[in-house]
Each structure stands twice: as C-alpha cells, then as structure tokens.
N, C-alpha and C positions, 0 to 999 in steps of 0.2 A: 672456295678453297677447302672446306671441309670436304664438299662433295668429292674432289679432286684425292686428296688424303684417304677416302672411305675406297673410291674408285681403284685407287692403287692395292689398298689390305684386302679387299673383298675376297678378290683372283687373284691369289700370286701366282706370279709368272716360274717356270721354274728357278729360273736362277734368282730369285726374289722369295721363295715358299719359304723362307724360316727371317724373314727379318722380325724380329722380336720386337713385342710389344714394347720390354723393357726403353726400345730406343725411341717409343712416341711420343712421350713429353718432350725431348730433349730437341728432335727432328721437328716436331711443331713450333715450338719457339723461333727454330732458324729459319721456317718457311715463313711463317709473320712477320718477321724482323724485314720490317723498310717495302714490306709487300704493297703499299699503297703509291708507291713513286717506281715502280717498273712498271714495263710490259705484261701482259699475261705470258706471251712466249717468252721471255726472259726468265720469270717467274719459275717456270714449269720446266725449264731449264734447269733453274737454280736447285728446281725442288727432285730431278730426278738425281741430281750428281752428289744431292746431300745425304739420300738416301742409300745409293752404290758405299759415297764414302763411309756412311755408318755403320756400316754392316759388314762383316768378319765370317765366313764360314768354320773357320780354327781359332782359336785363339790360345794361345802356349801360355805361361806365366810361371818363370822362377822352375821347371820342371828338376826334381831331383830324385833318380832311383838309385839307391844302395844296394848292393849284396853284399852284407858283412862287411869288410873293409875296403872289399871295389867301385869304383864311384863311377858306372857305367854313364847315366846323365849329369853333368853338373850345370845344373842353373839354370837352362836354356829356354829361352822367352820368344816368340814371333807370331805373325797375326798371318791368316791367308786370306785375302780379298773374295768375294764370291766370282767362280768364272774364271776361276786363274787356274792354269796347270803351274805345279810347285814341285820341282825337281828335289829330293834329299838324298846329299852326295857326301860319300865318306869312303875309308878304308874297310874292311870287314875291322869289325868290332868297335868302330869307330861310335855306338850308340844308336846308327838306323833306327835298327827291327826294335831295339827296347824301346823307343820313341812312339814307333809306331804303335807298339803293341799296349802300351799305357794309352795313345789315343783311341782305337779301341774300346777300351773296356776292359781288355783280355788279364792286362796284369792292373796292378796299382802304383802310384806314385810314393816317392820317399816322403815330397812333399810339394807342393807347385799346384797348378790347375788345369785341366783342360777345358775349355769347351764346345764344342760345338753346336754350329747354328744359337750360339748362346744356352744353351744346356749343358750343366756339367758331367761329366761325361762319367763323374763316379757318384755324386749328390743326384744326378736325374735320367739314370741309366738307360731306362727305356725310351725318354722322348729324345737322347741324344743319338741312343741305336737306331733309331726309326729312321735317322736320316744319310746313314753309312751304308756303303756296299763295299765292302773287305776281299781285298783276295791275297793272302798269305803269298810266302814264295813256295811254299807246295801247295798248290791246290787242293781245297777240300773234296777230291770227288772220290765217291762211290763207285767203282768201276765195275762192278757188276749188274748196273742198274743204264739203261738207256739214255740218251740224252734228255729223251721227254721224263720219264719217269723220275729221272733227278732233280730237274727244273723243277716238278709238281711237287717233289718232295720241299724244296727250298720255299715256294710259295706257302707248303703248309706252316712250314721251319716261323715265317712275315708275316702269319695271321691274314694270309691271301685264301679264302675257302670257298667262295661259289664261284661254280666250275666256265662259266663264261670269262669270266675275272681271271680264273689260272689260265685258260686258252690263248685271249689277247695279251695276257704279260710273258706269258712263253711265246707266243711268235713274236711279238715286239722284239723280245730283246734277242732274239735266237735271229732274227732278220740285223737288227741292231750288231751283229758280230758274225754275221756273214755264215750263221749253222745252221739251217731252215731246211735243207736236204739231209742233215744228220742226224737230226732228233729221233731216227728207229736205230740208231747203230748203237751198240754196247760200247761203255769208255772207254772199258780196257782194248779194244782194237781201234782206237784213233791213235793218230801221230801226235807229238807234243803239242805241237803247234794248234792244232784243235783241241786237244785234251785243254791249253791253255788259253781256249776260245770260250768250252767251256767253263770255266772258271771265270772268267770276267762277265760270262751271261747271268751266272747265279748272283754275281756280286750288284747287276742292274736289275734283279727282279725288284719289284714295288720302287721301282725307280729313283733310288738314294739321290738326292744331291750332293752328294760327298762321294766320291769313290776315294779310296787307300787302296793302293796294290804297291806289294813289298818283292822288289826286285822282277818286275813281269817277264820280264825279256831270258830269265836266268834257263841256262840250259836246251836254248832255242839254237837251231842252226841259223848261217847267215838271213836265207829268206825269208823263215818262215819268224826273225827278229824285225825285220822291215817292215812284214806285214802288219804283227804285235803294233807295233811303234804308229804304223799309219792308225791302225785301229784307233788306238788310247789318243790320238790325234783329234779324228775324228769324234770321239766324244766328250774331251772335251768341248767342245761347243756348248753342250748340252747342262754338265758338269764339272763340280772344280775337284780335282783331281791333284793327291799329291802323292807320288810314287818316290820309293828310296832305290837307288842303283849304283854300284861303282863304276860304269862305264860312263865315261863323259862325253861322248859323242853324242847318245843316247839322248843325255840330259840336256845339250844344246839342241839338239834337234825338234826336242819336243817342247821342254819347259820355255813360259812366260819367266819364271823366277828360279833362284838357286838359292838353295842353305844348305853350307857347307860344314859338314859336323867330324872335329878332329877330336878324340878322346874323349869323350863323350860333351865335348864341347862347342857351342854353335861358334864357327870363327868366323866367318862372312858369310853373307846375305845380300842379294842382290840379282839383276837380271845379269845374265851372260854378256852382255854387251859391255854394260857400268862395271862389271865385276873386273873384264878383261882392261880395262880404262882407267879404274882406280888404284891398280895392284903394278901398271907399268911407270916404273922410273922414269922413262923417259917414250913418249912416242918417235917410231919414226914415220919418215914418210916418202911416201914412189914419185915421183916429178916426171913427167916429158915434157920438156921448155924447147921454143921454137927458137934457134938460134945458135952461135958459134958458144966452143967450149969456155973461150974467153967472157965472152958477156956474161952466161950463167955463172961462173965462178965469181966474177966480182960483184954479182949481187949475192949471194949465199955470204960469201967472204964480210960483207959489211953487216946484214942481216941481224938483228938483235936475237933473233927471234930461231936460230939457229947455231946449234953447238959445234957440229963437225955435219961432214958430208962425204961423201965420195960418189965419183963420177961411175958410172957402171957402163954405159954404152955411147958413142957418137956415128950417129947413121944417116946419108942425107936429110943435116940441116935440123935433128932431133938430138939433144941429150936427155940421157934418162939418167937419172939422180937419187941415191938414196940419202935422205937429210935426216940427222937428230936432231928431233924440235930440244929446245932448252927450257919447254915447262910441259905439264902435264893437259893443258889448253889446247882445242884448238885452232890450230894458227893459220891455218889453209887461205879464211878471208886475206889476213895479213900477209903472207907472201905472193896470193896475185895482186896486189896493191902494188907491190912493190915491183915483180914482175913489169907487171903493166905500164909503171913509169918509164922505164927501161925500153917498153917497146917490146916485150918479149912474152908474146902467146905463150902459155900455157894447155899441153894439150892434155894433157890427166895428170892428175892428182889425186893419193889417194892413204890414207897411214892406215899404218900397222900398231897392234897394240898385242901385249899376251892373250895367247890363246887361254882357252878355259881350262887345258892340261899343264899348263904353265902357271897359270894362279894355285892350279889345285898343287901340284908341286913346288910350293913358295908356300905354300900353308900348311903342308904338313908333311912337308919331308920326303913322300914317298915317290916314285918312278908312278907312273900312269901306269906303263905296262907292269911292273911289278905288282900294283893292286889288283888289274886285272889277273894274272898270270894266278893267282891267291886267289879267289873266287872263283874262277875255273874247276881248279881242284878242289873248290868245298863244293861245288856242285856234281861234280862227278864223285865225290865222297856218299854224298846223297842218294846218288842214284844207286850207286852201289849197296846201298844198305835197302835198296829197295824201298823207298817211298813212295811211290808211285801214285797210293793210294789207297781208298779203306775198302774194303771186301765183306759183305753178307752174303746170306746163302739165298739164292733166289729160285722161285719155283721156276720152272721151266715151260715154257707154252707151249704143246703140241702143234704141229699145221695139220694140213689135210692128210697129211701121212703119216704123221704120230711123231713126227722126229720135229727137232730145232734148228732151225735154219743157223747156216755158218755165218758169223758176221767175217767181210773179210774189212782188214787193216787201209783207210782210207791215211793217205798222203797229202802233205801240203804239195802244194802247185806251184 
C-alpha cells in the first residue's frame, strides 16, 4: 500500500500535478481504514476516487472585495473539482472579472481566501501562479511582435530559458490551438479569431493546469465563436478550466458546472442539467400513448401523479400528451406502470424542465437578450477605443533585397 501511495505522488498525472501534501495524512487514514477485508481491486478503487475527491483545483472561501462603499463581491464560497470545465455566468457587473481577477493574483481580496491547487494565491504567490494560464478578455499581445517571437517572449516571462524547452513548448501549444502555420506572421495582421488563438497559446505555455479565461468568445464573429468554443473544449481534457461569460448557450455547451453570480453574489451553483430541474415548479412532460383518446384521458384523469394535461395531437391510433407532473420527481417509471395496466403502449416519453435562460432569468431579473444586447456594446466600446493591443518599436529584418516582407491579414475559415 505504501508502495501504491508513493506510485501515485512519484508522477503526477496531469490532472493529479498539485495534489497536496497537505491532504496525505488525512488520505492515508482512509486508505487503511478496513483495507485488510477487501480486495486489492476494490481497494485501489476506493483509493483512486478518495484521492479525485480530496483534491480542489480552486478553492473560494467567504471572498469579499469593497470599493469604498460598493460591495462588488459579497461572501462568495465554491470549490472546483480537478478536470472540470466551470462555467461563471452573470450580467456585466455582476462580479465576474473582479472574481476572477482577485483569483489571479491581479488585484486583492476585502477579505476571504483563494487557493489554488492548495496555495494561497496571496500568502504563496508564486507556487499558486506557477499553476495558472490567464487570458484576460483583451488579450495581452504585443502586436508588433510575431507569433513566435511572442510565444518566446511569454516562455521567458515562466522561467522557460533553454532554447530546446522554448521550441517544444511553443510548438506544443501552437499545434495545441491549431497556429503552427502562423508563428512567422505579425499579430497585428491576424483576424480575432487567431489573435484569440494567440492568447490562449501564451496562457498554455509551461502547461498550467488551471486555465482562467475571462469572457473568451467576446467580440468573435459567429464562426470563428464555435471554433473558440470547440477549442476550450477540447482542452479541457487536458485541463480544469473556468471561464466567465454572459452568453448561456456558450456556458451550456461547454461547461460540466455553473455558478451563477447576481450582484456580486453567488445565487446558484450547479451543473446545467440539476440547475434547470431544481429551479422548475413543476415538470412537464411529452407522452405518445398507443390507443383511443378516451383510454388515455382516463388514466391521466385518475393519475396522482398528474396535475393537468392537454391532449396536443390524435393521429392513427397515437395521442400525444403534454402532462403537468404534480411534483418536482421523476415520475415517467410511475406513469408507464400505470399505462401498462391499462394495456396502453407507450411510445415516447420525455419532460421538459427550464432551460438555463430560464433559471438565469428567475435569478436575476434580467432578459437573456437584454444582458447579451449590453455586452455587445461594451465590446464594441472596447474596440473603439482601440485595444487591440500593446505596441514596441521593433527592428526591422532586411531579406535579400533590403526591404520587409508585407505580412498580409490571414482570415478565419
């Protein structure tokens, strides 16, 4: 068992690199505990799932930032499992970005704790940084610098210094985000959509197991957000990942988990699925029952387990049923039971609960499209004032003819 225990800390896996010592007494006790009356497969079972569960990539506690008399965070407490993509969904001003930004490092807390990978993130800055890859909602890039030459820059930025080391972690992640053909182009003549490719490649150099990225998708056109969206998909695999966004689609499509933050308050937490199940009054539910309209009515009509109904379609020998269950449960076993006494096939069945724009509007008030509609224009705000990005003065390279080659403006696909 020890050997077992040593086996596991030796190598962390990535998604295992920061479980803390702090949790090896605690974790050893539970693997002892009754280990002489199982299996070793049981055992080794018991011992990988105690491990997963002990271990926290984030850990929130009581967070509160003040601005003089504005109370952008108040209280707000949650833990993120390692491996998990974590959706943080709000209105603009709702607390996001100052959340994020106190996770971080960037600013400081009123009072509360962060940590990550078990590091405090203001008591032990550097080994907490060490394990973060940040991408702002503007990108930090340098636009008068190459895709390579920025990359190498950011490896210096990581304490990344022999030049084999900067080579495979700049193709890594420049393959990792699909920019392996761009690394000779200048930033400033890439399209968003790659300018925001680059920025998630700097945030994966020395290979963070934490990525942060604050609103990724913002200011992307329809495509080249799908793309974004597959991307951050795709690595989480790799990575746990928690991104803040007002689009809900966004946040269902991608996120394992949701925390929902209204005034700088966390109001629900939860995955999308439980979120949309917990927050509906009542479920309904779609029915196609084999049989006359008569039979089906009088079993709905007797049914405990049923508030109201209405009949939507009767088509050779099928109705189709929309039912109000009468509790929050579901009851689908319970009405083919009953069905079935009856004699009356069931050909689909299937409920309906709130959608996730539907909770988010039951939580805080606001129209879905209206929060989008409002972020829209803070981003085209943005752009307007020219963000785009930081600018140096760069020497110039001659070619063989003394002049600079024109980069031209590459486009998403």
């Amino acid at each position: 068992m020890h050997l077992l225990l040593w086996l596991i800390f030796r190598q962390p896996h990535p998604n295992f690199i920061n479980v803390r010592t702090a949790y090896a007494s605690e974790i050893w006790a539970q693997l002892t505990k009754n280990h002489l009356t199982k299996s070793s497969t049981e055992r080794f079972r018991e011992y990988i799932k105690i491990i997963q569960e002990a271990y926290f990539m984030i850990e929130v506690k009581n967070l509160v930032k003040d601005y003089g008399k504005h109370h952008a965070v108040k209280d707000i407490s949650f833990s993120v499992p390692d491996g998990q993509i974590v959706g943080l969904l709000g209105p603009n001003g709702a607390g996001k970005s100052t959340t994020m930004n106190i996770m971080t490092g960037y600013i400081s807390a009123t009072s509360g704790e962060v940590k990550i990978g078990g590091y405090d993130i203001l008591e032990q800055p550097i080994q907490a940084k060490k394990l973060i890859g940040y991408l702002p909602e503007i990108p930090p890039l340098y636009e008068d610098m190459t895709v390579a030459e920025y990359l190498n820059f950011i490896c210096d930025l990581k304490g990344i210094r022999k030049k084999t080391e900067k080579e495979s972690s700049i193709n890594e992640v420049t393959e990792a985000v699909k920019i392996s053909d761009m690394k000779g182009r200048l930033i400033k003549n890439l399209s968003k959509g790659y300018k925001q490719r680059v920025g998630l490649a700097q945030a994966l150099i020395g290979n963070p197991p934490l990525l942060i990225l604050d609103e990724p998708t913002v200011g992307l056109d329809p495509n080249q957000i799908i793309e974004i969206r597959a991307l951050i998909k795709s690595l989480g695999q790799k990575h746990t990942i928690i991104l803040s966004s007002h689009i809900l689609s966004e946040v269902n499509a991608i996120c394992d988990y949701v925390l929902i933050i209204d005034k700088g308050t966390l109001v629900a937490e939860d995955t999308p699925e439980h979120l949309s199940e917990d927050f509906s009054d009542t479920d309904n539910i779609n029915m196609s029952v084999k049989g006359s309209r008569e039979q089906v009515e009088e079993v709905l009509k007797v049914s405990e387990y049923i508030r109201d109904y209405k009949i939507i379609d009767e088509k050779d020998g099928i109705v189709d049923v929309q039912a109000k269950t009468a509790t929050k449960e579901d009851i689908r076993d319970n009405l083919f039971f009953e069905f079935a006494e009856e004699k009356l096939p069931i050909i689909k069945m299937e409920r309906e609960s709130l959608s996730l724009e539907d909770v988010f509007l039951k939580l805080t008030g606001q129209d879905v499209e209206e929060v989008e509609s409002e972020a829209k224009k803070a981003s085209e705000q943005i752009e307007k004032q020219g963000h785009h990005g930081f600018s140096f003065k760069r020497k110039k390279k001659a070619d063989s003819k003394g002049t600079e080659q024109a980069e031209t403006a590459e486009e998403d696909k």
